[in-house]
Structure formats: structure tokens, C-alpha cells
C-alpha positions as a printed NumPy array, in Angstrom:
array([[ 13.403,  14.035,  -3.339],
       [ 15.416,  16.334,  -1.173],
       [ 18.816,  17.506,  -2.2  ],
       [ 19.569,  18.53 ,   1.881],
       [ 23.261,  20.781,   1.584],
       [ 24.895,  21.461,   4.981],
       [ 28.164,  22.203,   6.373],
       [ 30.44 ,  20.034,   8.322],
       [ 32.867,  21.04 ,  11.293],
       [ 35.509,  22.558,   8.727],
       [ 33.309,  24.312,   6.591],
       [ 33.221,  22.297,   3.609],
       [ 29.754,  21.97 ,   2.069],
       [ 28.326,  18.371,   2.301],
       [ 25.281,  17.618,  -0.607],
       [ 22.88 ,  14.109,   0.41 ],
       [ 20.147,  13.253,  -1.534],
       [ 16.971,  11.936,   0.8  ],
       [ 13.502,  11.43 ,   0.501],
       [ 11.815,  10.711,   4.019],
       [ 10.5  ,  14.515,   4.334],
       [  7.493,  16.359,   4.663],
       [  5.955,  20.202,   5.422],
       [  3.729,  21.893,   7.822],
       [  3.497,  25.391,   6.616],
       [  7.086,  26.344,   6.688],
       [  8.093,  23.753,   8.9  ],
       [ 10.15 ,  20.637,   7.447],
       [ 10.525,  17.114,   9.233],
       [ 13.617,  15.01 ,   7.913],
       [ 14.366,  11.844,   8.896],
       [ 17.692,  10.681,   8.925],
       [ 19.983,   7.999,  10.103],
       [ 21.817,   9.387,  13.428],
       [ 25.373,   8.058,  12.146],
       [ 25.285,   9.38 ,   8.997],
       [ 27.334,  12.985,   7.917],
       [ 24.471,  14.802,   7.25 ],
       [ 23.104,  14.218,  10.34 ],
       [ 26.138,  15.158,  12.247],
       [ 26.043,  18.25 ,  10.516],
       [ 22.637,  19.016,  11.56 ],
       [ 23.116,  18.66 ,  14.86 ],
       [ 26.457,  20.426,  14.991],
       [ 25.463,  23.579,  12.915],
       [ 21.543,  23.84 ,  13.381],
       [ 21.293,  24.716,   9.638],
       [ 20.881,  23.557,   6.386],
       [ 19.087,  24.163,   2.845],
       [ 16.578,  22.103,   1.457],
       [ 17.401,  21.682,  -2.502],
       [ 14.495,  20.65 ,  -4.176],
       [ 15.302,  19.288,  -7.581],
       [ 13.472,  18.475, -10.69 ],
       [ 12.755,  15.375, -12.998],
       [ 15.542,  16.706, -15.573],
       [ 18.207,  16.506, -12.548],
       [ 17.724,  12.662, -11.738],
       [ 21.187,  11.558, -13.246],
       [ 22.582,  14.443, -11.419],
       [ 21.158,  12.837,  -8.242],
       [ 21.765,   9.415,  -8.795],
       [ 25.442,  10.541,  -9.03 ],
       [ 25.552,  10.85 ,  -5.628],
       [ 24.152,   7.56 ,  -4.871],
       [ 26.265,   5.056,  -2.746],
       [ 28.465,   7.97 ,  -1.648],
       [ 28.884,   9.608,   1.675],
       [ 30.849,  12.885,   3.589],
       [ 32.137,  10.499,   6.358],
       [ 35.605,   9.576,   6.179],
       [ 36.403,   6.518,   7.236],
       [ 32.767,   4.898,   5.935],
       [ 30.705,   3.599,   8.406],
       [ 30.406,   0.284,   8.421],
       [ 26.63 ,  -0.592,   7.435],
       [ 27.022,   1.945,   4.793],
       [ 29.968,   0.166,   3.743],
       [ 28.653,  -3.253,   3.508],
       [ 26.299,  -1.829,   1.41 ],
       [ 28.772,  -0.559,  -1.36 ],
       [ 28.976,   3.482,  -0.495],
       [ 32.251,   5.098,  -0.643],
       [ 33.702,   8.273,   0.448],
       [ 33.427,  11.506,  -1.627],
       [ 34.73 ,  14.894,  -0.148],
       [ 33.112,  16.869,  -3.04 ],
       [ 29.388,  16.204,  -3.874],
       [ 28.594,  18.719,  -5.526],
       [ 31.438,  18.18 ,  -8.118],
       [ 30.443,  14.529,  -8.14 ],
       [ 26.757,  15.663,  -8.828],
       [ 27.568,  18.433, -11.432],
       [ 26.046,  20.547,  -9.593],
       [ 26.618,  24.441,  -8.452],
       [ 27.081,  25.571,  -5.024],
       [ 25.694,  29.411,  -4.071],
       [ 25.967,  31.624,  -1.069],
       [ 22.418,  31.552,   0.563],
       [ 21.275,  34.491,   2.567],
       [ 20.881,  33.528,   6.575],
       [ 22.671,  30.332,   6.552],
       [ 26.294,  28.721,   5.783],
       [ 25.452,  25.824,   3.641],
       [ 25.25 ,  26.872,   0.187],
       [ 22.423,  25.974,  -2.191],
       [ 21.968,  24.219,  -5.258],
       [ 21.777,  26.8  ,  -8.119],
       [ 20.186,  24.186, -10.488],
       [ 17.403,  23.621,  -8.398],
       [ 13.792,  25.173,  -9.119],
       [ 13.298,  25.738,  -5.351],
       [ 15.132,  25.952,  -2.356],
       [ 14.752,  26.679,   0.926],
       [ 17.091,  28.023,   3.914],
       [ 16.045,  26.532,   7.141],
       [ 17.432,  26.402,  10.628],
       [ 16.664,  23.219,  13.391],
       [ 14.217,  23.914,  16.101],
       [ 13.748,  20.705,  17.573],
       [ 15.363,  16.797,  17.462],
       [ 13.142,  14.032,  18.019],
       [ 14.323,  10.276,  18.491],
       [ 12.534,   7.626,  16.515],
       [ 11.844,   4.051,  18.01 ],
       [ 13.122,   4.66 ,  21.315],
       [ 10.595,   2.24 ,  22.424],
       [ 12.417,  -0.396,  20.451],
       [ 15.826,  -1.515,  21.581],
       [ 17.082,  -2.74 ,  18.705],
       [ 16.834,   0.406,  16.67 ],
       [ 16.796,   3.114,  19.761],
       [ 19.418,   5.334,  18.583],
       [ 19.641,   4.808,  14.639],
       [ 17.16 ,   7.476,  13.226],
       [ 16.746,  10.841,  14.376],
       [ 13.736,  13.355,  13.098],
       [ 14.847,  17.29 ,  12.473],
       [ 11.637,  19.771,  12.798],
       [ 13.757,  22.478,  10.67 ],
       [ 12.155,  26.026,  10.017],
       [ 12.228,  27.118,   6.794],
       [ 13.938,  31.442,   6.825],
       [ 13.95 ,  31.774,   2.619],
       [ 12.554,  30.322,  -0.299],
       [ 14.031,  31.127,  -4.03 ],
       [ 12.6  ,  30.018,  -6.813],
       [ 12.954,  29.586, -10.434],
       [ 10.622,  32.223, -12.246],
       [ 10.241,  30.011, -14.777],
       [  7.653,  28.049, -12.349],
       [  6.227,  30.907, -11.156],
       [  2.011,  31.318, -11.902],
       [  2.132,  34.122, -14.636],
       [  0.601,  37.028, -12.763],
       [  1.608,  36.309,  -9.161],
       [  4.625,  36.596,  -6.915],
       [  3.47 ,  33.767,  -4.764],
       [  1.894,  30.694,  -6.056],
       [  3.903,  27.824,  -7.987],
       [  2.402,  26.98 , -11.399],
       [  2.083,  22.975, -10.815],
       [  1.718,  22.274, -14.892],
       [  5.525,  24.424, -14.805],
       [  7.111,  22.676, -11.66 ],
       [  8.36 ,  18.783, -12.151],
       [  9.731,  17.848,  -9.022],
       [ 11.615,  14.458,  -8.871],
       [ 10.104,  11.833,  -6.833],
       [ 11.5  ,   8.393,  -5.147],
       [  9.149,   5.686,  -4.92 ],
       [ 10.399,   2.363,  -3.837],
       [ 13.85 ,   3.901,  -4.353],
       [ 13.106,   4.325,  -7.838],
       [ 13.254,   8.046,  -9.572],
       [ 10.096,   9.23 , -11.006],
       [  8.788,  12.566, -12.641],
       [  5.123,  13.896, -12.052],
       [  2.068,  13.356, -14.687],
       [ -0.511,  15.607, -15.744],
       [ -3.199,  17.155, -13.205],
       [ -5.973,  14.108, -12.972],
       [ -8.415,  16.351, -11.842],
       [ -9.287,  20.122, -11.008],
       [ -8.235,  21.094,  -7.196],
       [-11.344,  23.05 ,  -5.26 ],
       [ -8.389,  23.685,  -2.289],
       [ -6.207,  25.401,  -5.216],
       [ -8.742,  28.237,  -5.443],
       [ -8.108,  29.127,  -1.657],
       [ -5.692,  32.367,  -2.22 ],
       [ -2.265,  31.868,  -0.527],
       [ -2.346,  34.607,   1.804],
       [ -4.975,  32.412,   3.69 ],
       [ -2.43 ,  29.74 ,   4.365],
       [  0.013,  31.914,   5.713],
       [  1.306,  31.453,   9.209],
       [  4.037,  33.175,  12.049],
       [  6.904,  31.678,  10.754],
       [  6.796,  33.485,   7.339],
       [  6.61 ,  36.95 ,   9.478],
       [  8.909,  35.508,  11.354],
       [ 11.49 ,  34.672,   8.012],
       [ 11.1  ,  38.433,   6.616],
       [ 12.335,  39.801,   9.443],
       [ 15.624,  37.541,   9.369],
       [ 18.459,  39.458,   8.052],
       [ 21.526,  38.985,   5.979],
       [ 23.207,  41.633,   8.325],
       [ 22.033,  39.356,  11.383],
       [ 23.666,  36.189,  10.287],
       [ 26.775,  38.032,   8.938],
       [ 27.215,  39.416,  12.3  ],
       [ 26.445,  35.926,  13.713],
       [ 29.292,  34.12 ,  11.73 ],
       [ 31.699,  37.069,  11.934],
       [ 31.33 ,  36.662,  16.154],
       [ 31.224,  32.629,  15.722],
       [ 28.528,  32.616,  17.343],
       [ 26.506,  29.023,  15.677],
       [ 23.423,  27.968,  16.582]])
């Protein structure tokens, strides 16, 4: 599950909780219906944070359930029971914080998060008439990562401990936790450093200052 925070064309911080995502180094794809807020938002702004929450946060998440940041409803989403909520986070219980190189704030309760920016918009099922239009696929780049040190591997700046971090899962849009390690990883012995790619050079050199001078001329990607 994906807690994905983003902005919309006043400012106001929109929270959706989605699940059809994945990662290539520090490169995200999300897939997301091309009417919905969130969407809007991502192609407006170009930014957004990926919240990742935990097992113990389900009810938080299943607070936002059925609701959306578009105002009047659309109607699919209203013949399936969703309603309009201006303040998500509220309605989650959950705490908004200023990131560092983007405008949508993160989720403080979340063991990780991640800043990211859009590089590219594909179309899905353009082939198909019928649903040409309805779901669009963000390539984001991640620019920061914070997380929790209590997941952290004792000893290192830079691994996860996997027996520490419980990340919430859908499965057949039901909310499950992880179980214990079936068996011993030979890829987990592979230091980090080995995985690394451009794009984390390319995140350290990303300023605060940069983006604050950014906003302050209005000039959005």
C-alpha cells in the first residue's frame, strides 16, 4: 500500500491510498485512474510523496476509503458509494510535514517515505477503445527517502532491517501485514552500495535552497 500525498491547484494537500505500484531502483510506476484528483494533481504539479505505511496504520487507511479530493464526485466513483472529503489527512488521523524538495507534505506516521518528482506519463490500453483514456501510468523519480530509525539494520545507515519493517499490504482489496522470513535470502548478502544507480547521485545533489527558490519564482514543474 501506498499512501501517495500531493497538492492540488490551491495548495491544499490531497492524501489517496493506492496499491498498483512498483520500483526500479529509485524509480516508481503508479497507476492511476486519469479522472481521479490525485491524478490531476500529478499531472498539474509533477510532484508528489510516496507514504509508505505500516500494518499498525490499516484503520488509519481504511479511513480514507470511499472518499475522494474531487468536488463535485465523479460519477463512477459515485455510484460506487465515495464521497467528498477536503481534509484527508484529518479524516485519516494522520500528520502532515514539510518535505524537503517538494510541496506535498508527508505522512509523519509513516516508517518510510519518499519525495519524488514525474519524469514521464504513459497511457494504458490505448489499443482498447473502450478503456483508452481511463488509466494513466506515472514513472516518478524518487529525490529523498526518510525513514524511521527504528527499522533501520543496527550498524548501518543504509539497509532496512526486514524482521523491523511491517509494511501494509492489499491483496484482493483486503489489508494484510507481512509474516516471518520463510527462508534465508543469498541476494540480501549483496552490499547496497552495489545496487546503487544515477538517480541517487542525482537526489544528493537536489537542494532545499533549489526548490525554495523554485516555489518562491513559481516556477512548477
Amino acid at each position: 500500500m501506498v499512501l501517495l500525498s500531493t497538492v492540488d491547484q490551491g495548495g491544499a494537500p490531497n492524501l489517496a491510498p493506492m496499491s498498483s505500484a512498483f520500483w526500479l531502483g529509485w524509480r516508481g510506476m503508479l497507476g492511476l485512474g486519469a479522472k481521479s484528483k490525485t491524478a490531476q494533481n500529478l499531472m498539474r504539479s509533477g510532484e508528489c510523496v510516496l507514504n509508505l505505511p505500516s500494518d499498525d496504520l490499516a484503520a488509519a487507511v481504511d479511513r480514507l476509503a470511499l472518499t475522494t479530493g474531487s468536488d463535485p464526485v465523479p460519477a463512477r466513483k459515485y455510484e460506487r458509494g465515495y464521497r467528498y472529503e477536503a481534509d484527508k489527512f484529518g479524516r485519516a488521523g494522520l500528520t502532515p510535514v514539510d518535505s524537503e524538495t517538494v510541496r506535498p507534505p508527508r505522512v509523519a506516521e509513516c516508517p518510510v517515505t519518499m519525495e519524488a518528482v514525474v519524469e514521464a506519463v504513459h497511457p494504458l490500453a490505448e489499443d482498447d477503445e473502450a478503456q483508452r483514456g481511463g488509466v494513466l501510468v506515472f514513472e516518478v523519480r524518487v529525490q529523498r527517502v526518510h525513514v524511521h530509525d527504528d527499522i533501520r539494520m543496527p550498524g548501518t545507515d543504509d539497509r532496512i532491517d526486514p524482521d523491523r519493517w511491517r509494511p501494509l499490504i492489499m491483496s484482493f482489496q483486503k489489508l494484510y501485514g507481512l509474516g516471518p522470513q520463510v527462508h534465508p535470502s543469498t541476494l540480501a548478502k549483496i552490499p547496497e552500495r552495489l545496487y546503487r544507480g544515477p538517480d541517487i547521485e542525482r537526489s544528493r545533489v537536489q537542494s532545499s535552497r533549489e526548490n525554495e527558490n523554485r516555489f518562491t519564482n513559481g516556477n512548477q514543474r
